[in-house]
N, C-alpha and C positions, 0 to 999 in steps of 0.2 A: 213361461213368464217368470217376471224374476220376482221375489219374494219381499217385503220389505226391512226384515229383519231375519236373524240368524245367519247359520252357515258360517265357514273359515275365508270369505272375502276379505279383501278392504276395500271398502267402497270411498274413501278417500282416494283410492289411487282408480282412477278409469282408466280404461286401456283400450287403443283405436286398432281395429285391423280389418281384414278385409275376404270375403269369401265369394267368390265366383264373381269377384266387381264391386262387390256390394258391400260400403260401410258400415261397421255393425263397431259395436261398442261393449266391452265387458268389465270387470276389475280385477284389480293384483291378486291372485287366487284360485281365479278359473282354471278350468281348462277351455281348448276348443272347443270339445261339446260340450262341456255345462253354458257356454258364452253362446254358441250358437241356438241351445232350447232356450235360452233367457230372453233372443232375439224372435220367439217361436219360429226357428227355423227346425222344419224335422226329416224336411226331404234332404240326402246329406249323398246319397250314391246312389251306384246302379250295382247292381249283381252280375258276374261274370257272365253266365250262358245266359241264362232269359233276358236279362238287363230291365230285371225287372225294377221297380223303386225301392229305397232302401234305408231307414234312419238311424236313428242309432238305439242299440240293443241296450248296451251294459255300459258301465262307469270304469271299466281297468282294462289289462293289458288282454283280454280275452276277446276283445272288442272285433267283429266276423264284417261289419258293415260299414262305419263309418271310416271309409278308408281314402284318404284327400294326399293330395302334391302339395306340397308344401316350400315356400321359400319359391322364389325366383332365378335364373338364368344357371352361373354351375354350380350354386346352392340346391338348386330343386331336388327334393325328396319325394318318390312317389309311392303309395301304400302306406302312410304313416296312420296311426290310428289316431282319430282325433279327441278319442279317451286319453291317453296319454300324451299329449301336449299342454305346455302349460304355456296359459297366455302371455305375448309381450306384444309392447306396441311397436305397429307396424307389423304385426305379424298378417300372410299374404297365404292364404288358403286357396285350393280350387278341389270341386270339384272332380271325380274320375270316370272312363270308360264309361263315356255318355258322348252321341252326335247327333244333332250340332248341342245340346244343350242338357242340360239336369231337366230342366222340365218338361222337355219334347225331347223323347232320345227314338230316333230311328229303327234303331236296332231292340226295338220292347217289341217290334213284330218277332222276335226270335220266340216270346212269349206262345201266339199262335201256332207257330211252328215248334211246337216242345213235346207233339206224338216222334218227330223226325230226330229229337235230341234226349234221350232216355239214357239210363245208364249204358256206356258200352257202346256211344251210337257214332266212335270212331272206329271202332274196329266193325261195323257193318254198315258203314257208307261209303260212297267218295271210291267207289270199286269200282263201277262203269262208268264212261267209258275210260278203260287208262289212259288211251291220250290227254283228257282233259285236267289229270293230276299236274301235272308240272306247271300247265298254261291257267287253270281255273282254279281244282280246288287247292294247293299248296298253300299260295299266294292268298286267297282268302283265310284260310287255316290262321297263317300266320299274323295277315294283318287283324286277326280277334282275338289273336292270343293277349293277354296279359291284360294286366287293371289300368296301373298309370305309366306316364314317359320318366324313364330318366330321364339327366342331366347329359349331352352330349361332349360337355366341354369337363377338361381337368378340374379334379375338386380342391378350391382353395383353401380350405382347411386343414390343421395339423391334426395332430394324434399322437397321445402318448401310449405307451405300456410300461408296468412296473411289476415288481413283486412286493406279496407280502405273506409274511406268516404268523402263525395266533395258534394259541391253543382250541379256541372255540369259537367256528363260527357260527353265527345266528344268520340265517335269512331269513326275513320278514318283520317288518319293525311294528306288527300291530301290539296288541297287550301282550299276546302270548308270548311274542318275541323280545319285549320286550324286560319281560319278567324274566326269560333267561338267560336272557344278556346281563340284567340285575344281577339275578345269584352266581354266574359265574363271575365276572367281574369282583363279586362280594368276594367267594372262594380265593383268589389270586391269579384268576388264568387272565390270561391275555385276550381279548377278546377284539373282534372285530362285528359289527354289525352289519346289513347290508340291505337295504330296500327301492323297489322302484319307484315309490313314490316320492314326491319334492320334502323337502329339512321337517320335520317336525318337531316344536319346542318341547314336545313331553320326554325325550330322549337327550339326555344331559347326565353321563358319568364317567365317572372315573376308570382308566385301566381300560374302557372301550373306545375301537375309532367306529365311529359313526360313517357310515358313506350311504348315505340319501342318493336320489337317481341313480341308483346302481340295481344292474338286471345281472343275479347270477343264472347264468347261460346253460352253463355246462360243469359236470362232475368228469373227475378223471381217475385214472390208478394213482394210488400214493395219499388220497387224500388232496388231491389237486382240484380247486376250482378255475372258472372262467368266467370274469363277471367285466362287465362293460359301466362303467362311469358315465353319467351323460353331462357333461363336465358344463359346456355351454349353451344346452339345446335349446334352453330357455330363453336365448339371447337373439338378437336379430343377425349378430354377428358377434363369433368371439372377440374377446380382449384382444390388444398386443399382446403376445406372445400365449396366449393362453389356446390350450386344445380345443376342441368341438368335443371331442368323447376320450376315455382313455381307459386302456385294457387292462384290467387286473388278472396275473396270476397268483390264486392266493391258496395256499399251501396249509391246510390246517389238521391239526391232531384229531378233533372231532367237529361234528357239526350238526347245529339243528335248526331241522325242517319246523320253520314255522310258517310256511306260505298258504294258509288259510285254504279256499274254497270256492269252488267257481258254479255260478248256479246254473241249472238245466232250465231249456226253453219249455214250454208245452208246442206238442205235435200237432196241428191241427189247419184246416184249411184258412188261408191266406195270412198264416202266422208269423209275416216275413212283413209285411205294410209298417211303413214309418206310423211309430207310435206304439206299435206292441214294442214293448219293454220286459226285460227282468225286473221282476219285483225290489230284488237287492238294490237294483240300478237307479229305480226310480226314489228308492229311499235314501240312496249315498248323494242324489241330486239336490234334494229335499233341505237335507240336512248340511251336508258338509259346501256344500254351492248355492244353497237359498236360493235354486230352483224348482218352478213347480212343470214338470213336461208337457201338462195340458191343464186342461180343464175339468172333466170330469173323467172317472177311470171306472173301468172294473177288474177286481181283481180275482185272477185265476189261479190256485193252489191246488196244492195233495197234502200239505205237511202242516205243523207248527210253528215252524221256523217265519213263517211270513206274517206273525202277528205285530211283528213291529214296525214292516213297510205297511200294513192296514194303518196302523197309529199316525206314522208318519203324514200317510196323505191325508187324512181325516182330520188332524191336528192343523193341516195346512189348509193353502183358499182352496185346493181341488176339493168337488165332490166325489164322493164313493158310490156310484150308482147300484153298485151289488160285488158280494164275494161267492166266489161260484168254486164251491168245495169238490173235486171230485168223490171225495171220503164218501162211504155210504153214510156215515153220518159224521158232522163235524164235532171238533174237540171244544171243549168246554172255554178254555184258552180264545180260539179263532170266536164262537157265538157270545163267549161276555164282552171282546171287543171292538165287534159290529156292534154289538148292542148297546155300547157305550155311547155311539156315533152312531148310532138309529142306522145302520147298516143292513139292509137284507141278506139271508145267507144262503143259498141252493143248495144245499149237499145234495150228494147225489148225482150232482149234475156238472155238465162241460162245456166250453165255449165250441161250437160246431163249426163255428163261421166269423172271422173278421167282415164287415163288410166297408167298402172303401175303393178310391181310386189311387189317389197318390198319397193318403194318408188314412188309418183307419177313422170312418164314422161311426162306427156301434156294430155290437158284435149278435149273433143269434146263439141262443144257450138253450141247449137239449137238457130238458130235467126230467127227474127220476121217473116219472112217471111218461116219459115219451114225448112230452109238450116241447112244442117252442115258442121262449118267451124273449125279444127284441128289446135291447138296451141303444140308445145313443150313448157315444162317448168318444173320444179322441185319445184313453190313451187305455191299452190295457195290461198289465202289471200282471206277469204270471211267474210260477217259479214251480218247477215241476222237482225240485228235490233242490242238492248242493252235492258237487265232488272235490272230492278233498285234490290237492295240487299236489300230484304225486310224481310229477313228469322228471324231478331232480333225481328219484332213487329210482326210476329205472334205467337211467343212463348206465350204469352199470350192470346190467341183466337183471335185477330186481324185479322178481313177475308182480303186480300188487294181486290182491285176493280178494273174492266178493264176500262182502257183509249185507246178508239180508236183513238184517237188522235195520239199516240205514238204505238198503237199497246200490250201495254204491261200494267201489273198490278204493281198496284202502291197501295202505302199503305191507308188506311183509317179507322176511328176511334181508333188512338193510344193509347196505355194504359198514363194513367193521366200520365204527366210528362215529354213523350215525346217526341220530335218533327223529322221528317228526312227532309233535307235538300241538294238541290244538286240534283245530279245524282239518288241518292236512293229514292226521291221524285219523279221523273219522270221526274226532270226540264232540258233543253238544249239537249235533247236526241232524236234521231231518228225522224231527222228532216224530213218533204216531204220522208215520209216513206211508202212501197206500201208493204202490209206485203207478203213473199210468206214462207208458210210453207214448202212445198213438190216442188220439180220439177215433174211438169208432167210426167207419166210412167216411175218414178223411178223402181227400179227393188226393188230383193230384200235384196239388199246389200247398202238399201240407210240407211244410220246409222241416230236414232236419241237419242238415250242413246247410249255412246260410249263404255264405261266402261263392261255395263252387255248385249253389244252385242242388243241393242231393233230397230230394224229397223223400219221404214214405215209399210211394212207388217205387223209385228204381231199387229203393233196396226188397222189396216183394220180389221186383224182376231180375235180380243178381239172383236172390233165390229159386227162381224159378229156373234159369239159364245155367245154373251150376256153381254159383261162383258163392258159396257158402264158407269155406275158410274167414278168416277175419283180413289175412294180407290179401286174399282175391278180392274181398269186399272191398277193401280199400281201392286197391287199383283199378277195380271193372268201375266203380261209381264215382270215382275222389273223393269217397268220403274221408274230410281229415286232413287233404292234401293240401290246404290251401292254406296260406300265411300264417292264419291262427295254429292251425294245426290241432283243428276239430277241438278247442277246448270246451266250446258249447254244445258240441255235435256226436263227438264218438262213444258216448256211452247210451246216450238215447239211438243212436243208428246201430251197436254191439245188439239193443236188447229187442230192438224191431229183429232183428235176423234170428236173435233167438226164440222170437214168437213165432216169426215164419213157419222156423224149422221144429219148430213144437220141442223145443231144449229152454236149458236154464241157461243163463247168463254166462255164469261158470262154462258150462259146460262149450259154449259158443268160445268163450276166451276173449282175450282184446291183443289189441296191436302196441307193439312198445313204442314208447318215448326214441327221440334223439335230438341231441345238441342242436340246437341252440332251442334256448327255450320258446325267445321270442326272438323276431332278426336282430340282427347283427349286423351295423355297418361293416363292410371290406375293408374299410381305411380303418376302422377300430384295432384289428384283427392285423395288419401292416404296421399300425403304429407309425413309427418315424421312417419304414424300411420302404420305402417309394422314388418312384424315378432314380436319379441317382444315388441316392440313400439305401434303394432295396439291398443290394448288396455292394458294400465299398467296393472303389478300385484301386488296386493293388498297381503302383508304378517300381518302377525297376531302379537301383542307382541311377544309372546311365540313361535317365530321360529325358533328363536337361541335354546331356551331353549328345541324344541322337535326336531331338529335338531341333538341336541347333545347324547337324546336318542336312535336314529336309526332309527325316524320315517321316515314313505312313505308319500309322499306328493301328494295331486290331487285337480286338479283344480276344485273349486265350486263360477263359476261365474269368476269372475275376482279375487278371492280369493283362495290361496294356502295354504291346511288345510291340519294335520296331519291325511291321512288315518287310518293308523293302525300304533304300536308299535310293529314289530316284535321281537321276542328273536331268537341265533340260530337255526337256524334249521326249523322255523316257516315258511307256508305260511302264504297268507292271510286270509283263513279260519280258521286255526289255532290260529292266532294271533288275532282275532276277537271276536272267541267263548272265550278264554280265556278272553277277556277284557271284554266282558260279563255277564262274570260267575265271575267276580272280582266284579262287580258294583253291582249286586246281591248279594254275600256274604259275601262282606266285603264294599270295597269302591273305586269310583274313581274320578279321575280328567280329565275334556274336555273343552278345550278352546271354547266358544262360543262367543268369541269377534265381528264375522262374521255377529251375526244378526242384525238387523236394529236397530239403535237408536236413539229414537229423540225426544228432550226435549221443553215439549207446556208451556208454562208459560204465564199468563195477569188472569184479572180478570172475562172474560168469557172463560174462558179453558175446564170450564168443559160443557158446553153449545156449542164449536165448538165438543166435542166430543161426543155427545148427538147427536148432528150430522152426523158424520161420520162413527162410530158404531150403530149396532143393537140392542143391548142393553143396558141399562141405566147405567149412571155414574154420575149423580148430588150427589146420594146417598151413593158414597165410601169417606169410611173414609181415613183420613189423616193416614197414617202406612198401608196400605194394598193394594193390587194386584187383579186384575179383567182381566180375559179371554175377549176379543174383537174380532166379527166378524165386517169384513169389504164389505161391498156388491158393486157391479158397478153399473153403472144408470139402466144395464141390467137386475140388479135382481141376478146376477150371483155371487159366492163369488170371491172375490177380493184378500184376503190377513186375516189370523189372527195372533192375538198374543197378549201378553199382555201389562199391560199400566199401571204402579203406581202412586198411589197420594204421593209424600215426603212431601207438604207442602202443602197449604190452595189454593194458585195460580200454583201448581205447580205439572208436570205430566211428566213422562219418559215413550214413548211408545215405545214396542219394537216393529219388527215387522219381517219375513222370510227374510234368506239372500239374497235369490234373488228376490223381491220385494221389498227391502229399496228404492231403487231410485224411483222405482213407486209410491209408496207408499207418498213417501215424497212429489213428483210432486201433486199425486192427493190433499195431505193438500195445499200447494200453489192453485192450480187451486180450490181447494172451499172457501179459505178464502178470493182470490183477486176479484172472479167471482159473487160467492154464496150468500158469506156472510161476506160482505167488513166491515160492520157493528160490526164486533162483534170484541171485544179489545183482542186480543190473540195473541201470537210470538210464533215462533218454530224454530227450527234449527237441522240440525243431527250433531248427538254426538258422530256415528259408532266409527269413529278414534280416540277419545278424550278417550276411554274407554276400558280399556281390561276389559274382561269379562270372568270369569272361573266357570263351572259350579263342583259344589260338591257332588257326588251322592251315597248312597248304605247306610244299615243299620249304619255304624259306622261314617256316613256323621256329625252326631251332634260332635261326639267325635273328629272328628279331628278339626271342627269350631273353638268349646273352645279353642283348642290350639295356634289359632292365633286370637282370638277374646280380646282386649284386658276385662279386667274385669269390667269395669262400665257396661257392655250390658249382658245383660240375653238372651240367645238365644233356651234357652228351650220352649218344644212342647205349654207349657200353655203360655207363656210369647211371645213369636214369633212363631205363629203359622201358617199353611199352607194358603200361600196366603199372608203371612206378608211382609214389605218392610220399608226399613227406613235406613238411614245412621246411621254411624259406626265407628270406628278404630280399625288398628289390626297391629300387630305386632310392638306394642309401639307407636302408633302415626299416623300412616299413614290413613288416609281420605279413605275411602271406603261408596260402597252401598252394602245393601245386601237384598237380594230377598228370599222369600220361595216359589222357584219353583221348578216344576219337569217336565221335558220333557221324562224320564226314567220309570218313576213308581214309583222308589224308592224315600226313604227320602229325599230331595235333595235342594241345597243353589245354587245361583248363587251371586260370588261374583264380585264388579266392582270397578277398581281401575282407577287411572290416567295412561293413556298406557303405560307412563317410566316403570311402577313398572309390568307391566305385567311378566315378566318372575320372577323378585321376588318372584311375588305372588305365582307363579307355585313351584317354587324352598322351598318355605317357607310350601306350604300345603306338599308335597310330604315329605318333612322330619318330618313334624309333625304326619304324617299316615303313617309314617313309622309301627311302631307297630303293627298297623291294615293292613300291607300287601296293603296297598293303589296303586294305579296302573292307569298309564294315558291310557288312551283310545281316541279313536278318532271317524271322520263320519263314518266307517263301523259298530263300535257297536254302536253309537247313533243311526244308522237307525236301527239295527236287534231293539232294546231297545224298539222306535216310532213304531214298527210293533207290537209287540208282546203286548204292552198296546193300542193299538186300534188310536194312534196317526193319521189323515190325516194329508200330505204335500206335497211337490210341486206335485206327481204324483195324487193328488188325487185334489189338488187344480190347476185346469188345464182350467181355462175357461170358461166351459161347467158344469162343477158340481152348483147345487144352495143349498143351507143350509138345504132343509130337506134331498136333497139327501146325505152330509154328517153327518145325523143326529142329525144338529143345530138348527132345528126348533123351540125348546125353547128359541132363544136367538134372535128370532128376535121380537120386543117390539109389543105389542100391544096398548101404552103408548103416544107412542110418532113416531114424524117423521122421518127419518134417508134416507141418499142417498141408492134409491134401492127399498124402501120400495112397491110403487105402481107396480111397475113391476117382483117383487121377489110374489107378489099373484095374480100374471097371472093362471087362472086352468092349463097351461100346465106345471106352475112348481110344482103345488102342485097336482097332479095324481098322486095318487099311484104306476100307473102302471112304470115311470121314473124309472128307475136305480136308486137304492141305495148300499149305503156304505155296505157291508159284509166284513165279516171273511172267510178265505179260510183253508182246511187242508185237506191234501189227505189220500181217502182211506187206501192207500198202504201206509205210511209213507216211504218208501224207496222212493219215485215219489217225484221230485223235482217240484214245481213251477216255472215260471218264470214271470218277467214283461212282457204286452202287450198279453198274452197266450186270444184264444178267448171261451167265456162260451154258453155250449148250457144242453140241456137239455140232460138225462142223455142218453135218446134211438133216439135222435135226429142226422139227417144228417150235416156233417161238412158244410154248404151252407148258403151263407148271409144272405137268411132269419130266417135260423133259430139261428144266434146271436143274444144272451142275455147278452150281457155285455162282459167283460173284467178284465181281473187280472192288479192293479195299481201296484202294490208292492209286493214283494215277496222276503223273508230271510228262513235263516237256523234260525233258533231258537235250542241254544244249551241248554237255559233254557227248552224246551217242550221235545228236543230232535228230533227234524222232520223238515221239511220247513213248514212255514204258510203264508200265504199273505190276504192281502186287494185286496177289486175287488169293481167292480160297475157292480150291476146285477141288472135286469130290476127284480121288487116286488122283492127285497133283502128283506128287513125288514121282512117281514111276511114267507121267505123260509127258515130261521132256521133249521137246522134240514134234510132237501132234499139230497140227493145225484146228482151231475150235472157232465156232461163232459166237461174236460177242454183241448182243442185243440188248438194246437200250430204249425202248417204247416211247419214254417220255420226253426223249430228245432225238427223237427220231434217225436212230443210229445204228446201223447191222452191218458187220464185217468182219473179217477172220484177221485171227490172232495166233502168233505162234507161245505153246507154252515152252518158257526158259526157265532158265535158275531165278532165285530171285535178287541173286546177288548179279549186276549186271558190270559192276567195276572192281576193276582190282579184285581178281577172286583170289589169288595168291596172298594176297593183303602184303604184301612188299610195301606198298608207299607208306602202310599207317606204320611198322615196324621201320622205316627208314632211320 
């Protein structure tokens, strides 16, 4: 009921919303559940396995029951605690994982059936008969799983992330945090504060930023935190342009734990009935929400600490029907303030028994002397200790340590930096405390994880069954596992197991903490990086320009490249073969702006990459282009491509489009780590440079046509492997390369990126005559298959340089990353998988990627694979499909007929192993 004075309302402001249908009314202030008890509403859920009834426990973010969907259609949130929501109008509540209804749920027979659901009662059921697993129980399994529905549709809301950094942060805005947020602030540090609960006016200083609704999450290495801003949650829907939540990474020199203290239930039969409450709970209702939960209460204690929820309710319209001390005898403290309030006291004695249906009516209390004496009441107020919130220092391996003194673990050995303080240190807390885990001969409905249903019992019966460790605990019973993440459950279910097993608590141990403290929206954690935003896409100059021709576009990596150029009427095979048989007969143009580019410059340039390649580079000349394999520490190849000298200091490496970033990383990571030494700069250049490759016999012919005339680009004069800057089309700055990734004759030109589609525009009218023709990645790959090219499918990890038959290129000279470990004998056995050619028997038999290789009279069975097909094209030049493979003694099986089986496309046929170079093995046309 609601109170008629006190508490942090405004009762000027009433706020309309609505739970399971039902109009209810609260003020500017509330929360859902302080708005919902004011409505005396206390049935709020159902509990996972039993579905049993379920109200609300506690007032903060520890909250095990009151777990409601919140918001409507792709707003809806479900599992939200209704502790932690603060009211706005129009706010649209439902209850969860209840049918048809909260008040009649069908599935409360699970309750009778809870001999068949004990801990551990998935791993011995549902085992006969196995047919019925897939048809019966899966399908049931499945549809009980979980509490509430997502949202099926995209979430309309945004999300930001930001950084920040401070010298000291505080988490926890109560006094204690507050106080050192004060003196540091006073000091000169920088401070940042951070609390989950909504603005408080007592928090106003100088030198600190304040961030109310903020949940830090998570601790990292460095001094790094993760805290979530609840930016809008309050609102029915955010602002224009404003976020729902937004991510902090906040980076701070030190930090202190002020996050108070989260209280223990008592263990005891039917201690889960809407209306048993935390003492702390009912007091924070009392007071700060000028709610009263019920009517009359009794209150159940061990400690001291609960003399001023006894105040609270005795000061308010509840009566206090009795305090029921388990202490053999109560403290002077607890008896002058019943007696203030003509309160009876039991010491001695415990609550035996809730008793109730869908809510408690009066409990039965066993006193000292063996008696039982029967109380009415509707609400009852217990608090079997307080644990300090230590979940932030063990993100970092921080074991905490038991204090018997207080009954409870406290933190010890913090990561450098920093400190807890208060409540969360174990200070002022559970004073003259007599710890009682369990009420004697509870039954076995005495709850001690509330959420996932983990009674007393099953943890008896883990111990009984073996399952004594504290992570076996966890996992055979869930105790812990469920959304809270046991913050009212796992140190009263630690110290059950350690009574079982006749040990101390200590010696039992506990299970650590991990991130995130409390959930965490996905879209918090995404921020703005979703749909098309998750990661940019990356367009090439010439997208306008192939754009305009009709190209298909597919994504390669974060870059959108011109698949094919269809003409009417064309598929993709079509348009493919043809762009093919153009680059072979005549000539073509492909944008290869995509590969990696990155310019080394200093006067050890060519000594960092003596380095990082396999093969030697002190020795190329100023004007020419050198093949680079790139090896990992593994031995394993890494990445190749090539790397021009332009000038005496000075070197342009390319490298595969999808390892430019790698690539570039691993040069940072050996020049800051390796070889800090050596005078060398680098930078990528990707963006800075369109890049268009020129390919096919009449490739020289159309060169000249945009080459201005001071450059001689002929075979004797710029030959194969040549490189050197340029001008072409009157003036314009260029580099130009004699490479080939095709086979054929071929240039690759590089402009300033403006000029990229020019460049396209300017070659293509030039080869007009010669029937000149753009092509894209489907012919470049058929092109790289058919001349024996490996790439990403062949450069996958796992392959090492003889297996692609690079053996030659790795130095015998000199040192290079890789080198000790790439002549391990188990990379250099022959018997490894090498690089082949593939061509079917039947040329009508298509190949495919990933098809598996066995021998040719051999069973389809995992022992008997030999390798694998990496790549696999139509080749309209051969006229048949050919592919690349990695087949165990490839090299020396030339020649062999082998079976190439494919399960999953239903595909078995024989294949002869070739070279894998299937054109131009002479390489005449690309030296032309």
């Amino acid at each position: 009921m609601r109170l008629s004075h006190g508490g942090i309302i405004d009762r000027s402001k009433p706020i309309n919303f609505t739970f399971d249908g039902r109009s209810l009314q609260g003020y500017a202030g509330d929360t859902l559940a302080s708005a919902l008890l004011a409505n005396d509403i206390k049935l709020v859920g159902r509990s996972f396995k039993y579905h049993r009834p379920r109200g609300i426990l506690s007032a903060g973010s520890e909250e095990p029951n009151a777990l409601v969907e919140l918001r409507m259609g792709a707003r809806r949130e479900p599992n939200t605690r209704a502790t932690m929501v603060e009211l706005y109008e129009g706010l649209v509540a439902h209850s969860q994982n209840r049918f048809p209804s909260l008040q009649h749920d069908l599935l409360s027979i699970n309750g009778k059936l809870s001999p068949f659901f004990a801990a551990g009662f998935y791993y011995k059921t549902f085992m006969w008969p196995a047919s019925f697993w897939e048809k019966l129980y899966e399908p049931l399994i499945r549809k009980a799983a979980g509490l509430g529905r997502n949202a099926a549709l995209p979430d309309p809301d945004t999300y930001e992330s930001g950084h920040l950094f401070c010298d000291v942060l505080v988490i926890g805005a109560g006094a204690v945090g507050v106080k050192a947020a004060h003196e540091a602030a006073i000091g000169g540090a920088r401070v940042i504060l951070c609390d989950e609960q909504p603005p408080s006016d007592a928090v106003d200083m100088q030198n600190v930023k304040y961030l109310p609704r903020t949940t830090v999450f998570g601790v990292y290495d460095g001094g790094t935190y993760g805290a979530v801003e609840r930016v809008a949650d309050h609102l029915v829907v955010p602002a224009p342009h404003q976020p729902r939540q937004r991510y902090w990474r906040i980076v701070a020199k030190r930090s202190v734990l002020a996050t108070g203290a989260i209280e223990r239930p008592m263990v005891f039969t039917n201690n889960d009935l809407p209306g048993v409450m935390l003492a702390g709970a009912v007091e924070t209702y009392i007071t700060r929400y000028a709610v009263a939960p019920g009517a009359r209460a009794v209150l159940f204690i061990n400690h001291d600490g609960a003399a001023s929820a006894l105040a609270a309710m005795a000061a308010s319209v509840m009566a206090v029907a009795a305090v029921v001390d388990a202490r053999p005898a109560s403290s002077a403290v607890i008896r002058d303030m019943a007696a203030a309030f003509s309160v009876p006291v039991f010491s001695g004695a415990v609550i035996r028994r809730a008793v109730g249906k869908l809510a408690v009516e009066g409990v039965e209390i066993c006193t000292r002397d063996g008696g039982v004496v029967r109380f009415g009441c509707d609400v009852v107020a217990m608090s079997g200790g307080w644990n300090p919130v230590l979940h932030l220092t063990s993100h970092l391996d921080d074991k905490p340590v038991w204090d018997d003194a207080i009954a409870a673990f406290v933190p010890d050995g913090l990561p450098p930096g920093m400190t807890a303080v208060g409540a969360a240190a174990g200070e002022e807390i559970n004073q003259n405390i007599t710890p009682l885990w369990s009420v004697p001969d509870a039954d076995a409905k005495a709850f001690v994880d509330f959420q996932n249903d983990v009674t007393a019992a099953d943890i008896r019966l883990a111990k009984q069954e073996g399952f004594i460790a504290v992570e076996h605990l966890k996992r055979y019973t869930t105790l812990g596992m469920a959304t809270d993440q046991g913050k009212t459950a796992n140190v009263n279910g630690l110290a059950l197991m350690a009574m079982a097993t006749g040990k101390t608590v200590p010696e039992t141990g506990t299970t650590r903490f991990r991130p995130p403290y409390t959930p965490v929206a996905l879209g918090a954690l995404a921020g703005p990086h979703r749909g098309k935003l998750f990661k940019p896409t990356r367009l090439t100059p010439t997208h306008e320009w192939a754009k305009s021709l009709g190209a298909v576009f597919v994504e390669t990596g974060l870059w959108l490249r011109a698949q094919y150029f269809p003409k009417p009427g064309e598929d993709w095979l079509a348009a493919t073969n043809r762009e093919v048989l153009a680059v072979r007969q005549r000539v073509g143009i492909c944008d290869v702006t995509t590969l990696g580019k990155i310019d080394i410059q200093g006067p050890d340039a060519a000594k960092f990459l003596e380095c990082i390649y396999t093969n030697s580079w002190t020795n190329l000349a100023v004007g020419r282009a050198r093949y680079g394999l790139m090896l990992r520490e593994d031995g394993f190849v890494m990445d190749d491509g090539t790397t021009a000298r332009i000038g005496e200091q000075h070197y342009v490496m390319t490298t595969t489009t999808a390892n430019a970033g790698k690539v570039f990383q691993h040069l940072e990571f050996c020049h800051q780590w390796l070889w800090p030494e050596l005078d060398v700069r680098f930078i990528s250049i990707t963006d800075q440079w369109a890049q268009i490759a020129l390919a096919g016999p009449h490739a020289r012919d159309v060169l000249r046509k945009i080459v201005d005339e001071a450059y001689d680009v002929s075979n004797a004069v710029f030959g194969y492997m040549a490189a050197g800057d340029v001008t072409i089309c009157g003036g314009t700055s260029a580099r130009l390369f004699r490479l080939s990734f095709s086979g054929e004759l071929a240039y690759e030109i590089a402009v300033p990126a403006r000029f990229g589609g020019a460049l396209a525009a300017a070659l293509m009218a030039a080869g007009a005559e010669f029937g000149i023709t753009p092509y894209g990645t489907e012919a470049l790959g058929v092109m790289r298959v058919e001349k024996g090219h490996p790439a990403g499918n062949e450069l996958n990890g796992q392959t090492s340089a003889h297996d692609l038959g690079f053996g030659k290129l790795l130095s015998k000279k000199k040192d290079f990353i890789g080198r000790a470990l790439a002549a391990r004998p188990a990379l250099m056995d022959s018997a490894r998988p090498n690089l082949v050619g593939l061509k079917p028997v039947n040329e009508s038999d298509r190949l495919r990627g990933g098809a598996h290789l066995l021998a040719h009279d051999a069973e389809p069975v995992a022992a008997n694979d030999q390798g694998h097909v990496t790549s696999a094209v139509y080749s309209p030049t051969l006229g048949h499909s050919i592919g690349l493979a990695i087949l165990k003694h490839g090299a020396s099986r030339h020649g062999e007929i082998i079976r190439v089986y494919d399960p999953i496309r239903n595909s078995d046929f024989l294949a002869e192993v070739v070279s894998p170079v299937f054109y131009d093995v002479q390489g005449s046309r690309l030296h032309a």
